[in-house]
MIGU-241671 format. One record per atom (N, C-alpha, C): atom name; x, y, z. Coordinates in steps of 0.05 Angstrom, whole numbers, always signed. Layout:
BEGIN
+------+--------+--------+--------+
! atom !      u !      v !      w !
+------+--------+--------+--------+
!   CA !      X !      Y !      Z !
...
+------+--------+--------+--------+
// end
This chain:
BEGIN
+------+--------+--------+--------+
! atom !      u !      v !      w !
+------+--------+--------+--------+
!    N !   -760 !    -49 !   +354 !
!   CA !   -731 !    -48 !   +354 !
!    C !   -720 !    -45 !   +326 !
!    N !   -707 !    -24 !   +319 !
!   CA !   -695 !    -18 !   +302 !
!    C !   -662 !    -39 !   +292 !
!    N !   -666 !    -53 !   +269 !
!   CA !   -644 !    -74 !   +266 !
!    C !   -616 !    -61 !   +248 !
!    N !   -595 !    -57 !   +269 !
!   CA !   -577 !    -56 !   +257 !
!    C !   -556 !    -55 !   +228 !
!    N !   -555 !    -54 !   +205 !
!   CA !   -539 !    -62 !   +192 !
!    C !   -511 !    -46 !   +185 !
!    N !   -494 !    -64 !   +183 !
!   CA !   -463 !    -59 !   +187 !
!    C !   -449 !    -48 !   +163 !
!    N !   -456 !    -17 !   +153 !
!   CA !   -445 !     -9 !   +125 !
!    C !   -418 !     +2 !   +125 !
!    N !   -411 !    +14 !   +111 !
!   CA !   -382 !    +30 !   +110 !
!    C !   -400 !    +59 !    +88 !
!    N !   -424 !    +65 !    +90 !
!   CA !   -428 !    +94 !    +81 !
!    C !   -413 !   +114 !    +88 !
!    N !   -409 !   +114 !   +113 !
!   CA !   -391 !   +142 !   +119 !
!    C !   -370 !   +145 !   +109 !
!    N !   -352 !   +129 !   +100 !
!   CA !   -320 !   +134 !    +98 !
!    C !   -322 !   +151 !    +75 !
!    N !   -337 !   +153 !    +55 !
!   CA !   -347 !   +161 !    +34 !
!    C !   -315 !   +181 !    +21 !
!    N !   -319 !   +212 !    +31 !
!   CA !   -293 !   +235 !    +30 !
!    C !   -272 !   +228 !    +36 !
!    N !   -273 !   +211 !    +56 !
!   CA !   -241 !   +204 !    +66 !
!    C !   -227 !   +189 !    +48 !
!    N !   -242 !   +163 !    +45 !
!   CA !   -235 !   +139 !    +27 !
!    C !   -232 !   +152 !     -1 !
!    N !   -247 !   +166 !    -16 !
!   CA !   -239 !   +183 !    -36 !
!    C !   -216 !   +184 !    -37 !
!    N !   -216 !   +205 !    -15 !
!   CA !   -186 !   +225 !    -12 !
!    C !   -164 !   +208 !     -5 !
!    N !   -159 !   +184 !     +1 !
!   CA !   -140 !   +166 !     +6 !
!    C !   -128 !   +160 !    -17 !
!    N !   -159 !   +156 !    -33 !
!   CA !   -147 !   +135 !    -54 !
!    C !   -128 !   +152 !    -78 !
!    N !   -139 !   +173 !    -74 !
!   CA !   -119 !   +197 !    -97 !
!    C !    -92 !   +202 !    -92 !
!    N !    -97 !   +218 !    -62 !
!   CA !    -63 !   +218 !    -55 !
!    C !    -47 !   +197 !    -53 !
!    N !    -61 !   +170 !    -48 !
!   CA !    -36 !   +139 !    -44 !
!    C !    -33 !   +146 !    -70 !
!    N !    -50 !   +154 !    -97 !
!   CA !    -41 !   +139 !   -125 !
!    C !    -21 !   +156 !   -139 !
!    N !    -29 !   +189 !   -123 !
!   CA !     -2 !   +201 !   -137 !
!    C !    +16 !   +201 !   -118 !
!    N !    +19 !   +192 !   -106 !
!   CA !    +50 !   +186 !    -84 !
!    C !    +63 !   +158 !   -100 !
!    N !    +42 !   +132 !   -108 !
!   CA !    +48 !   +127 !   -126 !
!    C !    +65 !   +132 !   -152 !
!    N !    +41 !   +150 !   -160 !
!   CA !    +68 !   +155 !   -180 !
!    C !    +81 !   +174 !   -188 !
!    N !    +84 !   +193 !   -163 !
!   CA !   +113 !   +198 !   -168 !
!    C !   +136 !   +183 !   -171 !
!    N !   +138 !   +170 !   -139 !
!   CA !   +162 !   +135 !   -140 !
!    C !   +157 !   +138 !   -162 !
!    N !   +139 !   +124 !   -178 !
!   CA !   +147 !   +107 !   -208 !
!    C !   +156 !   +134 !   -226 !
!    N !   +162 !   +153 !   -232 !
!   CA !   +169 !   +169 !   -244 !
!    C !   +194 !   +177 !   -233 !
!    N !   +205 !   +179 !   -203 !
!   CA !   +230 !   +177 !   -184 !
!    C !   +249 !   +151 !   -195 !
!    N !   +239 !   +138 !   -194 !
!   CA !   +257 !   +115 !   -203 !
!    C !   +254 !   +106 !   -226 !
!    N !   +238 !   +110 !   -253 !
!   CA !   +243 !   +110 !   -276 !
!    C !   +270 !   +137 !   -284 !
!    N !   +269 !   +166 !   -270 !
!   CA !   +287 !   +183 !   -269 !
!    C !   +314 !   +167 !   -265 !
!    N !   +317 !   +156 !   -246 !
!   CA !   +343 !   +144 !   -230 !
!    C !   +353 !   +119 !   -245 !
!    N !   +332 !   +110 !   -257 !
!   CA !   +344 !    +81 !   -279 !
!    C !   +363 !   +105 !   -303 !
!    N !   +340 !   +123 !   -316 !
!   CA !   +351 !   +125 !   -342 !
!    C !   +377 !   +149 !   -331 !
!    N !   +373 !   +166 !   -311 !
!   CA !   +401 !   +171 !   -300 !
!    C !   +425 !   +159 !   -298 !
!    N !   +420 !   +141 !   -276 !
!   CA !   +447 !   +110 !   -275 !
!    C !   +450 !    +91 !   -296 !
!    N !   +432 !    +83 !   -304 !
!   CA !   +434 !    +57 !   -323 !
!    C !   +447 !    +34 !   -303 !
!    N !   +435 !    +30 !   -287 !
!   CA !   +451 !     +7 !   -274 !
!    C !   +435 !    -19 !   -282 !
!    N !   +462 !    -33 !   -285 !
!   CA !   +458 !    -57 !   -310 !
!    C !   +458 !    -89 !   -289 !
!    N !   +478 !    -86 !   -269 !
!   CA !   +489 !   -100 !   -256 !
!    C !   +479 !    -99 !   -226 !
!    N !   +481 !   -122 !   -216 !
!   CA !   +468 !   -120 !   -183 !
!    C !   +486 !   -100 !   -174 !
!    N !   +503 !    -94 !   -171 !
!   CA !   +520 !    -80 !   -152 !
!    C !   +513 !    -49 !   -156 !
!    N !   +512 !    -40 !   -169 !
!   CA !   +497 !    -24 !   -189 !
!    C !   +470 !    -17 !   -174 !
!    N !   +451 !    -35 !   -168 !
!   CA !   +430 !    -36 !   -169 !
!    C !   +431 !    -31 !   -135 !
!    N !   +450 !    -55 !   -126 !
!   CA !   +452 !    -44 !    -92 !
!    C !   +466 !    -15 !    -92 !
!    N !   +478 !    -11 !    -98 !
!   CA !   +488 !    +28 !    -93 !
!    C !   +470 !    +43 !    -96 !
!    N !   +442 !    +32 !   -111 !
!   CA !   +422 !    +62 !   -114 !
!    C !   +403 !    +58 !    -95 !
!    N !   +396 !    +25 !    -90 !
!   CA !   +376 !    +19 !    -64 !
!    C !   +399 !    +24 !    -30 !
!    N !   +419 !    +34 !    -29 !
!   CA !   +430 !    +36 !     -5 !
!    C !   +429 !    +68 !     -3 !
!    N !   +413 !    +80 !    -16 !
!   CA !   +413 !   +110 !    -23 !
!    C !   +390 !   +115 !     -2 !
!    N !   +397 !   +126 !    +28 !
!   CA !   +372 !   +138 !    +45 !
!    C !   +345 !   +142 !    +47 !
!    N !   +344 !   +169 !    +15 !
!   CA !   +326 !   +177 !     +5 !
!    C !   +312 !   +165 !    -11 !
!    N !   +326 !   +147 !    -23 !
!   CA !   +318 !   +124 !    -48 !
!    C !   +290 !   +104 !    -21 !
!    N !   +313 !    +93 !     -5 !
!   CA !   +295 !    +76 !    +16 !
!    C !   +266 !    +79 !    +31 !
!    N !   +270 !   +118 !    +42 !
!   CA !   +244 !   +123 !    +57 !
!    C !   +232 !   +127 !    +33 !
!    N !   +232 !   +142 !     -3 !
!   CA !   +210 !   +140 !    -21 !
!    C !   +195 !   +106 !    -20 !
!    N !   +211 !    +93 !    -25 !
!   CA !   +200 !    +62 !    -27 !
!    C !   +189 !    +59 !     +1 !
!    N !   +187 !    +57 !    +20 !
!   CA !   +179 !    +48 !    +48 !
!    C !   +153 !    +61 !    +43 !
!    N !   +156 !    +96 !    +32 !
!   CA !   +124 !   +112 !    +28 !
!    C !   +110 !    +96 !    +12 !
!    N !   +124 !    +90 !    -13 !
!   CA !   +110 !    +77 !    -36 !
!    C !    +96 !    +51 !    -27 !
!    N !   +109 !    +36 !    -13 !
!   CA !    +95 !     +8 !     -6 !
!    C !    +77 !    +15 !    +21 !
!    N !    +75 !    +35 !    +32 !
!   CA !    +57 !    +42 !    +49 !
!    C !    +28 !    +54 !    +35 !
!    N !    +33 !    +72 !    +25 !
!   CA !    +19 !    +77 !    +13 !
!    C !    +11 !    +55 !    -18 !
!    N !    +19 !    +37 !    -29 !
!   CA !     +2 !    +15 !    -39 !
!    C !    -10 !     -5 !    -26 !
!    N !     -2 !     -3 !     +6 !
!   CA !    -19 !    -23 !    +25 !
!    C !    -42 !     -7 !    +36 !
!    N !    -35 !    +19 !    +47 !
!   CA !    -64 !    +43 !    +39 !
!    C !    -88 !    +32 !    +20 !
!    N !    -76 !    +37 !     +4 !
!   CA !    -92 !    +46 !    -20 !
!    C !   -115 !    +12 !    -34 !
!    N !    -93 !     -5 !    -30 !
!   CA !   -103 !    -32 !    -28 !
!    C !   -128 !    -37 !     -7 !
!    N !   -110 !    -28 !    +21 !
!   CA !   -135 !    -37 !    +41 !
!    C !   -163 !    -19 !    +39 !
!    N !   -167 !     -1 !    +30 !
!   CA !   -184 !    +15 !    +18 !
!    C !   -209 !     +3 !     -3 !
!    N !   -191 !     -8 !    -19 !
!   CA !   -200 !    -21 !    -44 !
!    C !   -220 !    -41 !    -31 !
!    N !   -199 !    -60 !    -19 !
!   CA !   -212 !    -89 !    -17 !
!    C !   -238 !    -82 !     +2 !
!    N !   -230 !    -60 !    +23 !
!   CA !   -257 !    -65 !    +38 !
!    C !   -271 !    -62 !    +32 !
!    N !   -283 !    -39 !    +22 !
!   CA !   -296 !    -25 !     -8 !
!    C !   -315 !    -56 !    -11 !
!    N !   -294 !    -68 !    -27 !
!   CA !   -307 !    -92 !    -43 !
!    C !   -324 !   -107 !    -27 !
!    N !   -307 !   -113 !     -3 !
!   CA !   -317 !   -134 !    +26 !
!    C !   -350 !   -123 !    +29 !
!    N !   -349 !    -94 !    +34 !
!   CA !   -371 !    -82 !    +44 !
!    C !   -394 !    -80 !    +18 !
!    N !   -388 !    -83 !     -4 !
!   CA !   -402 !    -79 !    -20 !
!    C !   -416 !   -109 !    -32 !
!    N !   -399 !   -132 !    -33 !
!   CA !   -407 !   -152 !    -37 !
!    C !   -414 !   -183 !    -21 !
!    N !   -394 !   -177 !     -5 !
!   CA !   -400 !   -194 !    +21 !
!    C !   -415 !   -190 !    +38 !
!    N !   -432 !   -197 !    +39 !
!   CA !   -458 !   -192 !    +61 !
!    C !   -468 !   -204 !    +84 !
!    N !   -451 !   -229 !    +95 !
!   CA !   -450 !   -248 !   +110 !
!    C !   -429 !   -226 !   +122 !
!    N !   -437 !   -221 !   +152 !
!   CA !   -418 !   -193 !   +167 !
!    C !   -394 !   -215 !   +180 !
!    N !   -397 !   -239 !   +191 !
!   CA !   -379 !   -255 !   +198 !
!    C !   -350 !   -259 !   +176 !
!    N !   -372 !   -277 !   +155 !
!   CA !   -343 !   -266 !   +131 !
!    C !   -329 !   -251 !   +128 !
!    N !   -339 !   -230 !   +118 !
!   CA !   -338 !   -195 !   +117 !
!    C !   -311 !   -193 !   +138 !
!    N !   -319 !   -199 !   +157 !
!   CA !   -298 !   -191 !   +182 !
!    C !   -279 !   -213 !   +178 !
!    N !   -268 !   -232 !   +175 !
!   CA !   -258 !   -252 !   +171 !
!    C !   -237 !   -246 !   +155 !
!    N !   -249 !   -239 !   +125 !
!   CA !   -242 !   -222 !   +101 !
!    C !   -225 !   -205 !   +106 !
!    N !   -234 !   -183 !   +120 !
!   CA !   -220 !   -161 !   +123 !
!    C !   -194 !   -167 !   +145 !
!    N !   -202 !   -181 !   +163 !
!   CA !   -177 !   -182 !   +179 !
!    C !   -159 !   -203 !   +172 !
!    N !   -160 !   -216 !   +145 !
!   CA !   -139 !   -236 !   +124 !
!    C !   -125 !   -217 !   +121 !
!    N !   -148 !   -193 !   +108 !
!   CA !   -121 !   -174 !    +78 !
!    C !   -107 !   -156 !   +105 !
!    N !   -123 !   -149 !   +131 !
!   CA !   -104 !   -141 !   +145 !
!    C !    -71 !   -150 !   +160 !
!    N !    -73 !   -170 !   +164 !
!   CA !    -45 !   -180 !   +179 !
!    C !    -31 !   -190 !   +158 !
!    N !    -49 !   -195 !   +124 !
!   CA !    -23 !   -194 !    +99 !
!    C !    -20 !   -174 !   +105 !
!    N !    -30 !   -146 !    +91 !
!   CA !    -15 !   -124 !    +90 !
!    C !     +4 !   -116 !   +116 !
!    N !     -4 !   -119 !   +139 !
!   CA !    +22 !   -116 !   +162 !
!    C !    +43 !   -129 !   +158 !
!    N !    +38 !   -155 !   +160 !
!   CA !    +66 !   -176 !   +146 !
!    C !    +82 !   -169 !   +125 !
!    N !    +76 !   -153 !   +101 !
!   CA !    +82 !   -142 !    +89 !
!    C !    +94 !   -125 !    +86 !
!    N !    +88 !   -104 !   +110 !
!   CA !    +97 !    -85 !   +110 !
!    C !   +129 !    -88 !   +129 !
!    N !   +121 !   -106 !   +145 !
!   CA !   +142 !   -123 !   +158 !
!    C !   +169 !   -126 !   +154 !
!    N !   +163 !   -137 !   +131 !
!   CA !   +175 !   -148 !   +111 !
!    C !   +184 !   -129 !    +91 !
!    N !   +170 !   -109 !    +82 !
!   CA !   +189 !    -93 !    +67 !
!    C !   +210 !    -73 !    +77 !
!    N !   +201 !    -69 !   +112 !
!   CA !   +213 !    -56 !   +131 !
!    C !   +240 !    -77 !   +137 !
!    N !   +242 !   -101 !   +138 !
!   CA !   +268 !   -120 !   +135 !
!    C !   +281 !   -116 !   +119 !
!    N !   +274 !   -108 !    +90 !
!   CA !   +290 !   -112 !    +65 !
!    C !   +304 !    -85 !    +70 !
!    N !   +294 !    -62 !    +73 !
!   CA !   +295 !    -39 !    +65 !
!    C !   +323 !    -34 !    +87 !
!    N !   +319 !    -36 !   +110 !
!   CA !   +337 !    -34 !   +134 !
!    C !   +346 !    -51 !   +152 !
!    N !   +348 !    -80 !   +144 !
!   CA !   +362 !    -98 !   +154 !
!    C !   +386 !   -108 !   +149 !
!    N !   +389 !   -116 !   +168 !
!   CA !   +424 !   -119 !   +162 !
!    C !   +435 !   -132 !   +130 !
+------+--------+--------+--------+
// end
């Protein structure tokens, strides 16, 4: 009987390819809103709410924090699978950073479009 073990070899291309496009989606946002600071100069909260009540301003940031919870959950498993070797942990592990990152995302989905 041939014994199982539980890798993440395959993701190999994909996980690559994740990790590039989350980082320049990345940073564009940070180049988008470094644009929009030295554009506005907004100094003042109110200021600051007029450019976050901006549509387009909102779905870039919702991409941006989607894609750094991407790009994160990528990372860490990576790590999980690479150093954790106890598969119980491992799984344990991974489904922590998962329901943070949902919660999170939750949550940035409240800020962004809540009342």
């Amino acid at each position: 009987m041939v014994k199982r073990i539980v890798v993440g070899a395959h993701y190999g291309l994909r996980d690559w390819l994740v990790q590039r496009v989350t980082a320049v989606i990345m940073v564009l946002y940070t180049l988008l809103v470094l644009f929009l600071v030295l554009l506005f100069h907004p100094h003042q909260s109110a200021e600051w709410a007029t450019l976050g009540h901006w549509r387009p301003l909102r779905i870039a940031t919702f991409l941006f924090l989607l894609s750094l919870c991407w790009h994160g959950w990528v990372g860490m498993r990576d790590i999980f699978m690479d150093y954790v070797k106890p598969v119980g942990l491992r799984l344990g592990l991974q489904v922590a950073v998962i329901l943070t990152l949902m919660a999170e995302m939750v949550w940035a989905a409240e800020i962004l479009w809540g009342s």
